[in-house]
C-alpha positions in Angstrom: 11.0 -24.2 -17.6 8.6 -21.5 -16.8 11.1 -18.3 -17.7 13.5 -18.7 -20.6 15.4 -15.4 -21.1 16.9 -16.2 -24.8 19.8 -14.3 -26.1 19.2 -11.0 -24.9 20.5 -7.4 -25.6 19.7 -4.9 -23.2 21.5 -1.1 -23.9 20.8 2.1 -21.7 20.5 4.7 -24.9 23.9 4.3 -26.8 25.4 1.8 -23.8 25.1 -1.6 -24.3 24.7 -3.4 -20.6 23.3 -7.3 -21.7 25.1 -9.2 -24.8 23.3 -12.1 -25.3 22.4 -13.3 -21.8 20.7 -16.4 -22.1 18.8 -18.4 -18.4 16.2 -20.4 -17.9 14.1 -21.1 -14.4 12.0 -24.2 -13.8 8.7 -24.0 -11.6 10.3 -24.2 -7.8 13.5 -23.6 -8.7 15.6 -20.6 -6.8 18.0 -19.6 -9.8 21.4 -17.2 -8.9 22.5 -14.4 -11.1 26.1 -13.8 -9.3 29.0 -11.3 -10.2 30.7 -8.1 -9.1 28.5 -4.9 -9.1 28.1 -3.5 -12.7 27.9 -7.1 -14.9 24.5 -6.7 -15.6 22.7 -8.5 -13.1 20.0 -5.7 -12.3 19.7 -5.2 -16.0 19.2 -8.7 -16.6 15.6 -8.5 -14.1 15.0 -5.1 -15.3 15.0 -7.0 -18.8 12.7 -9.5 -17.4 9.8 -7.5 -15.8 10.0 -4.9 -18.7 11.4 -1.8 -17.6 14.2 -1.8 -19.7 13.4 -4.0 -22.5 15.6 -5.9 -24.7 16.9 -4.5 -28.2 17.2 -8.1 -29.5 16.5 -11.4 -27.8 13.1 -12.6 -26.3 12.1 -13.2 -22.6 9.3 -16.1 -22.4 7.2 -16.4 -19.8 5.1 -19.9 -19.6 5.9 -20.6 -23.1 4.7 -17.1 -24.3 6.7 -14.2 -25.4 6.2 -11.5 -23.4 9.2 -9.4 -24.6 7.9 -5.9 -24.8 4.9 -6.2 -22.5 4.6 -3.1 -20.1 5.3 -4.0 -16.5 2.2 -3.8 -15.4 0.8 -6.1 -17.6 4.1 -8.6 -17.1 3.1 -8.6 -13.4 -0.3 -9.3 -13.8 0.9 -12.3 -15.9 2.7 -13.7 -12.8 6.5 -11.9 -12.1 7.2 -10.1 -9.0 10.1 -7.7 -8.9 11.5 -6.9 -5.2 13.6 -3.9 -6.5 17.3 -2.9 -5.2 16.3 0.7 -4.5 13.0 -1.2 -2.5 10.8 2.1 -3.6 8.5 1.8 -0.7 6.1 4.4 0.3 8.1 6.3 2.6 4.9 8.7 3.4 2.3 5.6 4.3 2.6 3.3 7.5 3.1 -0.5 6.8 0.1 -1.6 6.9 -1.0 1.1 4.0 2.0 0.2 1.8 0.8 -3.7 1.8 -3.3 -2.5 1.4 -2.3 -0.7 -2.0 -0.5 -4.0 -3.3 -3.3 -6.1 -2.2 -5.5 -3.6 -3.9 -3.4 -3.3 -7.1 -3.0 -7.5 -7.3 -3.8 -9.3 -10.2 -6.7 -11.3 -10.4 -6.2 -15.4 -9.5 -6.4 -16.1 -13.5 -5.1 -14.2 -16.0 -5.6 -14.4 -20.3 -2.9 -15.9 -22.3 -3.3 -16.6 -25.6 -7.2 -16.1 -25.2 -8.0 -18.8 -22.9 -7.6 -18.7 -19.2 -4.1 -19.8 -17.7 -4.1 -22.8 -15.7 -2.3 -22.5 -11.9 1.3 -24.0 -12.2 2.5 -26.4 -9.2 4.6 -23.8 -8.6 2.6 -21.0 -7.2 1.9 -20.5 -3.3 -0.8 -23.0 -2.3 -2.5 -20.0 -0.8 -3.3 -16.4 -1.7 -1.2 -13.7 -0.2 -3.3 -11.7 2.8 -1.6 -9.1 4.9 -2.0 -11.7 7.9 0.1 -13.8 5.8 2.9 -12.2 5.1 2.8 -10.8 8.4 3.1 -14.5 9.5 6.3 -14.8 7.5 7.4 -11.3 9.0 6.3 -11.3 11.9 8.0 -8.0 13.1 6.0 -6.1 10.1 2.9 -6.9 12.5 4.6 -4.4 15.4 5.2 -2.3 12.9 1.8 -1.5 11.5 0.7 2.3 11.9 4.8 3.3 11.0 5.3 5.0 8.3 7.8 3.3 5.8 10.3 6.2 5.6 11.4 5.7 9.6 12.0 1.6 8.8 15.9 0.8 9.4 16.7 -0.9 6.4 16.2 -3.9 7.3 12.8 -3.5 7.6 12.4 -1.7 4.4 13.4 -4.8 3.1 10.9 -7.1 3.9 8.2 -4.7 3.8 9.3 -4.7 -0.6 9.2 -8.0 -0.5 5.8 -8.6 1.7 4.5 -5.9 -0.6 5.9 -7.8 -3.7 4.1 -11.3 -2.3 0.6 -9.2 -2.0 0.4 -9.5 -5.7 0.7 -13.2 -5.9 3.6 -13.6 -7.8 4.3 -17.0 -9.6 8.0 -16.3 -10.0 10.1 -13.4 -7.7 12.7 -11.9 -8.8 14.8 -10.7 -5.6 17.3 -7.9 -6.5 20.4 -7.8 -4.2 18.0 -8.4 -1.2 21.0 -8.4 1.3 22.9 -5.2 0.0 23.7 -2.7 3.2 22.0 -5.0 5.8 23.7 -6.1 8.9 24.5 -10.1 8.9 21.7 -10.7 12.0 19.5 -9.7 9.2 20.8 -11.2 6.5 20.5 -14.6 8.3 17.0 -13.8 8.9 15.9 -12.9 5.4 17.7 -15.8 3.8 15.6 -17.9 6.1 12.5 -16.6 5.2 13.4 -16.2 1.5 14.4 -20.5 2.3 10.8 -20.9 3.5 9.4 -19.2 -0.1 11.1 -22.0 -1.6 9.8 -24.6 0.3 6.3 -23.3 0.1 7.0 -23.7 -3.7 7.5 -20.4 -5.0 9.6 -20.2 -7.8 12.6 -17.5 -7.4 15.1 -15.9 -9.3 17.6 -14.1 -7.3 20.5 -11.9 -8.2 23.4 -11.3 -5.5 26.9 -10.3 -4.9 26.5 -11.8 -1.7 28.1 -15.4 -2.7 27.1 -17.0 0.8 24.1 -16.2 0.8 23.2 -17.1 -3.0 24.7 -20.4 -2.7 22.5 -21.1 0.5 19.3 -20.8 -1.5 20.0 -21.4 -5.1 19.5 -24.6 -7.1 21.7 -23.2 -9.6 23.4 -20.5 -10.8 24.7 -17.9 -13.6 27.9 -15.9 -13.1 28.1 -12.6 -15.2 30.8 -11.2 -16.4 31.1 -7.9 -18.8 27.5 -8.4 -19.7 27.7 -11.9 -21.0 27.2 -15.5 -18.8 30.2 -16.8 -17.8 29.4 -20.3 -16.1 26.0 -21.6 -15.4 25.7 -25.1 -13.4 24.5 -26.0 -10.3 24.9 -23.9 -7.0 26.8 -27.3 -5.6 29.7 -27.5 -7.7 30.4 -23.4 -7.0 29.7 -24.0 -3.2 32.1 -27.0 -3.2 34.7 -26.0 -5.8 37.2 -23.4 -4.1 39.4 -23.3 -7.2 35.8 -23.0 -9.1 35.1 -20.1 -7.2 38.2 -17.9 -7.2 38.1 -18.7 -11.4 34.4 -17.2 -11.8 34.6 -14.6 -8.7 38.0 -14.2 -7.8 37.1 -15.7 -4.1 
């Protein structure tokens, strides 16, 4: 397991979101984090990359414990976040939102522990370019001189995530990529998020979207209240009705 995430507490000021949310992702793995909106799914990746960090519990990244670390310095280490919100740069065209992640990347190795960190199986076999990812979307390429603020949201969408892969992330974390987008596009973006996976990138994804997770994921937590509810593989929710309607009322 590259990520273990071990019995974590996560509280906005006095409100406690996380009670003792323990998952762990192996190297080309895409994990699930499903349940309703509100279980603490976003706080769970928020947890991860270090914007809200855990009151108690450790998050472990490649067998070190990173809980605590700034963000920036968490994805230099290797973890991508494709935020819900997508934050783009509504004021710079496409191809200036992907330049300033390609700029701001981390470098190929990174320190851990003093000595330089060996490059899992896991990560992409090449480096991210902007004629990469523009290969993956290829309507991003059309798109170029547009500024970000006048994408439709679907567009928005893979321009976080293309900026996301500039920075050569080891592991993604994909929060509710298909929220508000029309199903055309949500077939489309589950295909390309497929293709990720089979180029070896390692993915942690959390959805309410139960088609779509179970499409992609290898296995899967279900949150409830906080707390994980079930974890098992993504086959025995996707062929388990009764299993389903139990964990997600489906």
């Amino acid at each position: 397991m590259i990520l273990e995430v071990r019995d974590v507490h996560t509280a906005y000021g006095l409100s406690r979101v996380l009670f003792g949310v323990s998952i762990a992702v192996g190297a080309g793995e895409c994990v699930c984090l499903l349940g309703r909106n509100g279980v603490g799914k976003t706080t769970t990746l928020r947890s991860i990359i270090g914007l809200t960090p855990p009151s108690a519990g450790r998050v472990v990244w490649k067998g070190q414990d990173i809980t605590g670390w700034p963000p920036y310095r968490i994805a230099r280490a290797g973890i991508g976040l494709v935020p819900e919100d997508r934050r783009i740069f509504a004021d710079l065209t496409v191809w200036e939102n992907l330049d300033v992640a390609s700029r701001a990347g981390r470098s190929g190795v990174a320190p851990v522990s003093g000595r330089p960190r060996s490059v899992p199986a896991s990560r992409p076999p090449l480096q991210w370019t902007i004629e990469r990812v523009f290969d993956l979307f290829p309507t991003l390429r059309e798109l170029t001189t547009r500024p970000g603020g006048y994408l439709s949201g679907g567009e928005q969408q893979m321009l976080t995530i293309a900026r996301t892969l500039m920075g050569n992330p080891e592991l993604l974390l994909l929060d509710e990529p298909s929220e508000g987008l029309a199903p055309i596009v949500v077939d489309h973006l589950r295909e390309q998020i497929a293709r990720l996976k089979r180029e070896g990138l390692t993915i942690l994804l959390a959805e309410q979207n139960v088609g779509f997770s179970l499409a992609l994921a290898d296995r899967v937590y279900v949150l409830e209240k906080g707390s994980i509810r079930f974890s098992g593989s993504a086959a025995a929710l996707r062929d388990n009705e009764a299993l389903r309607h139990e964990m997600l009322a489906l």
